[in-house]
C-alpha positions in Angstrom: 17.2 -8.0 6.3 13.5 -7.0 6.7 11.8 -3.6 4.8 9.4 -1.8 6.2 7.5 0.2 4.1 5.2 3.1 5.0 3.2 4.5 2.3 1.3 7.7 2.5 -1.6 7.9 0.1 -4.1 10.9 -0.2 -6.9 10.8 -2.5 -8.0 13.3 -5.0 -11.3 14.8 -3.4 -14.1 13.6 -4.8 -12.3 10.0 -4.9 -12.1 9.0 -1.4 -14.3 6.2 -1.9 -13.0 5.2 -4.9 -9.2 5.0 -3.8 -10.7 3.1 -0.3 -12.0 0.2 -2.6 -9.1 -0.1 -4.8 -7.0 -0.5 -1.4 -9.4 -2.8 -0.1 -8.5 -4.9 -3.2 -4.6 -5.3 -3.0 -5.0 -6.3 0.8 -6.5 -10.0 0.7 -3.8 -11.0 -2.0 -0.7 -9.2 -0.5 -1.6 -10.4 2.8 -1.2 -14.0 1.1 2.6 -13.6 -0.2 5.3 -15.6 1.0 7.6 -13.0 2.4 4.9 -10.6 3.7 4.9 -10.4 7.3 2.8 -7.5 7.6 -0.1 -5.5 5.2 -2.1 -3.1 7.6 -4.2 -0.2 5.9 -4.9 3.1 8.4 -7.0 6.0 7.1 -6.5 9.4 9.0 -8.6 10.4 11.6 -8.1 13.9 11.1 -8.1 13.7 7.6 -10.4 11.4 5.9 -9.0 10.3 2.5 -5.9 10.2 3.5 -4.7 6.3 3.9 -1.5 5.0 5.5 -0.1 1.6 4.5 2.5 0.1 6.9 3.7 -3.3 5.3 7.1 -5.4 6.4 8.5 -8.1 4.0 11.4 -11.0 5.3 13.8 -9.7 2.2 14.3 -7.5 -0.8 13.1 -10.1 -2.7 9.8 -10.8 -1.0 9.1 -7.1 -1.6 10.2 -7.3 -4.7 7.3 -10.4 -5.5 4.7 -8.2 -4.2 5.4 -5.1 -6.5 6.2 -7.1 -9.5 2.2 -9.3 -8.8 -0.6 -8.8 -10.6 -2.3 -7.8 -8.1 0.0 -4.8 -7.0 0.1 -3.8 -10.4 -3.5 -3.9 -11.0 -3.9 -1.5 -7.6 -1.4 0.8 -9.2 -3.5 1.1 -12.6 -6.7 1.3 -10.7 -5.6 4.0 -8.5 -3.2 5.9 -10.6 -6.1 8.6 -11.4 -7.4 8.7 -7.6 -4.1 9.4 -6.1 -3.5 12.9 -5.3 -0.2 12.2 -3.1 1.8 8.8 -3.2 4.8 9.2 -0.6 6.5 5.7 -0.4 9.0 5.3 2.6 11.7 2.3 2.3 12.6 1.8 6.0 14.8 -0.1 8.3 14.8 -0.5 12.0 17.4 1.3 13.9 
């Protein structure tokens, strides 16, 4: 069965930048997994700072590669002082 996710990221202000960069990061790699069909970063228009990911992954287990990577984890680490909201949505098409 295939996972969306949709993750709902707001940066501390001040750290907009800062929180753009580390998501710029996780992007290349992610995009590269076997299992991820999808990796697309939006930032708000009506509120800058604010950064929607919408990702899809074949299986639980191909989502479960890409938050267990070295790359994801590194993100995480980077970003857990920029983050001033982290809402993470596990979704499934109706």
């Amino acid at each position: 069965m295939e996972i969306t996710i949709t993750a709902i990221l707001k940066a501390h202000p001040g750290k907009e930048s800062e929180l753009r960069q580390a998501l710029d990061q996780v992007i290349p790699p992610s995009r590269q997994e076997e299992g991820c069909l999808a990796y697309v970063l939006h930032e708000s228009i009506d509120a800058p700072g604010t950064f929607v990911f919408y990702e899809k992954y074949r299986d639980e287990t191909a989502l479960d590669h890409h938050i267990n990577s070295s790359h994801y984890q590194a993100y995480r680490q980077a970003a857990d002082t920029l983050l001033a909201v982290r809402d993470v949505y596990r979704l499934q098409e109706v």
